[in-house]
N, C-alpha and C positions, 0 to 999 in steps of 0.2 A: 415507528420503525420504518428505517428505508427499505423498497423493497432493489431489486437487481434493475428492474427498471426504468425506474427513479432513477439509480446510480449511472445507467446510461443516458438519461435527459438531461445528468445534471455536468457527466461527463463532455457529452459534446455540445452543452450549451456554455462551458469553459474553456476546450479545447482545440472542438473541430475548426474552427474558422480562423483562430491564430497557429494553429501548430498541423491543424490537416492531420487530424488523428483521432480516431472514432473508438470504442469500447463498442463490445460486440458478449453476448453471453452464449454460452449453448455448448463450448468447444469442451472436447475429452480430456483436453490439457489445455495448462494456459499456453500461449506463444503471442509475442510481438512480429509482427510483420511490417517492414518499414514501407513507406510512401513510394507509389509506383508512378510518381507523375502528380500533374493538377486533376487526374481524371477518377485516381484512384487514392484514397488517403492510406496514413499508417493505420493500423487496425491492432487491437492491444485486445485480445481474446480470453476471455476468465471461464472456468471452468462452470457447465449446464448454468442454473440461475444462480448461485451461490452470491449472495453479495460481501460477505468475506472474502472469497476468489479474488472477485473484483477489487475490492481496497486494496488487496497484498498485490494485486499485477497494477495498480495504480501507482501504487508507494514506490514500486521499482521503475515505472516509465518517470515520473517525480525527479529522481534521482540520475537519470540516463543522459548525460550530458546530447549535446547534437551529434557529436562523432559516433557516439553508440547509439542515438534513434536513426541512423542510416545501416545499422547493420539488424538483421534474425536474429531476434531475441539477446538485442543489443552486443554480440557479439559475446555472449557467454555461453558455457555448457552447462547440463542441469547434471549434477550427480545424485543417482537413483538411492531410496530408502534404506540402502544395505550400506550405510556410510558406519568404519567404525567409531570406535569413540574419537580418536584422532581426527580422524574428518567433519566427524561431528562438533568439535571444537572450533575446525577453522570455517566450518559451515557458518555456525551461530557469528564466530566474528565480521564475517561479511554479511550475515542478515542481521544484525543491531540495527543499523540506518532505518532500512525500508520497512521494519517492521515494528520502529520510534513511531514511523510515520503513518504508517498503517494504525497504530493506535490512535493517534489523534483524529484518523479519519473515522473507525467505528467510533470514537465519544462526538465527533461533529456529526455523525450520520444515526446516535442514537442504537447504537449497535454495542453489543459485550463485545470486548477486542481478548483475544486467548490466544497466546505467541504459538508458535507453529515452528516443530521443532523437526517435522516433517522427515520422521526418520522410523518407521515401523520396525525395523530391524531390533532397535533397543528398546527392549519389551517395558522394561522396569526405571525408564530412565527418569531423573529429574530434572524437570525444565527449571526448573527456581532458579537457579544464578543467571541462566540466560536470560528468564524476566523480570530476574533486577540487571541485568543490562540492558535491557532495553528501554526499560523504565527511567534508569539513568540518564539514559540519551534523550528521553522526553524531554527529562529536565533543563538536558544543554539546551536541547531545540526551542524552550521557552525561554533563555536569555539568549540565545544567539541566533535566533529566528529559525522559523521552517523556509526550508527554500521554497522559493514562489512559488513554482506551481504546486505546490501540496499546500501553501497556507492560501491560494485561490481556491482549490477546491474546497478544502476541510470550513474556510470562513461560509463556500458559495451553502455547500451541505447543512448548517448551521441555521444560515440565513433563512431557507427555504424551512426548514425544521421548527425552527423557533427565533422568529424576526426580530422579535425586539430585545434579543441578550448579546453583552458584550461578549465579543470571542474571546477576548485574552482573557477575561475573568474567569468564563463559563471552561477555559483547557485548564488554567488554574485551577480551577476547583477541580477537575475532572481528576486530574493528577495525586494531590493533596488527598482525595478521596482511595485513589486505584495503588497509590504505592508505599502505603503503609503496611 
C-alpha cells in the first residue's frame, strides 16, 4: 500500500522538474496554487495525509489544461455538500473524468478507489449509477488512452509498486475485475 508520502516522492519525481509543480499534504482543504515564478513552483495541496485526497486532486491537476494550471484552483468554484439532487447530477457529470482517473491511480498505487460523491447533505443517496459512470469512462480511457500525465503517473506508481508487470494488462484486469 502507498502511503501519502510515497505519493509525494513519486509525485515530484514526475512532475516538479518538467511542470514546476510540487504535491504538498497536511492542508484542511485541498487547493491548487499556481506557479509564482522559477523560485516558487505550483503547489497542488491534498487534504492532512490521506492518500485518496491526493490521487482525486491529482486526477484533477491530470486534467487542467495550461490555461487553467495558471489560475487558483484552476479557475473553478467548489460547491459546498448541501448540493441538491439537481446539482448533484451536474456535479457527478463533471467529476466522471477525474475520478476515471483517480481510479486508475488507486489500482496503479494498490489502493481500494470508492467514488466520492461528496455530498453529505443526501443522507440516503446512491452512488451506483455514478460509479458505473465512472467505470464507463475507465473503459473509454483504456482504448483511447489516459492523458499523459495521469498515465505517467499511474504507469510511474505501478512501476515503483510492482516492476515487473505490464500496465495495460495489470489496468485491464483491474477493471474486468472492479466493474462487474
Amino acid at each position: 500500500m502507498v502511503t501519502a508520502a510515497q505519493l509525494i516522492e513519486a509525485f515530484d519525481a514526475c512532475f516538479l522538474s518538467r511542470f514546476h509543480t510540487t504535491l504538498v499534504g497536511g492542508a484542511d482543504e485541498p487547493l491548487y496554487l499556481p506557479s509564482k515564478g522559477k523560485a516558487i513552483p505550483a503547489i497542488l495541496y491534498f487534504r492532512l495525509d490521506y492518500p485518496s485526497s491526493a490521487l482525486h486532486e491529482i486526477s484533477h491537476w491530470c486534467l487542467a489544461g495550461p490555461q487553467r494550471r495558471l489560475l487558483e484552483d484552476y479557475g473553478y468554484w467548489y460547491e459546498t455538500d448541501s448540493r441538491t439532487q439537481q446539482q448533484q447530477t451536474l456535479f457527478e457529470q463533471v467529476e466522471v473524468k477525474p475520478q476515471a482517473i483517480e481510479c486508475v491511480l488507486h489500482w496503479a498505487a494498490g489502493l481500494e478507489f470508492r467514488v466520492s460523491v461528496d455530498n453529505l447533505a443526501l443522507v440516503d443517496y446512491d452512488a451506483t449509477p455514478f460509479q458505473q459512470s465512472v467505470y464507463r469512462q475507465v473503459g473509454d480511457y483504456l482504448i483511447s488512452g489516459l492523458p499523459e500525465r495521469a498515465l505517467t503517473f499511474a504507469k510511474y506508481l505501478l512501476a515503483r509498486r510492482l516492476p515487473n508487470i505490464d500496465f495495460n494488462e495489470f489496468i485491464k484486469q483491474q477493471y474486468e475485475n472492479n466493474s462487474r
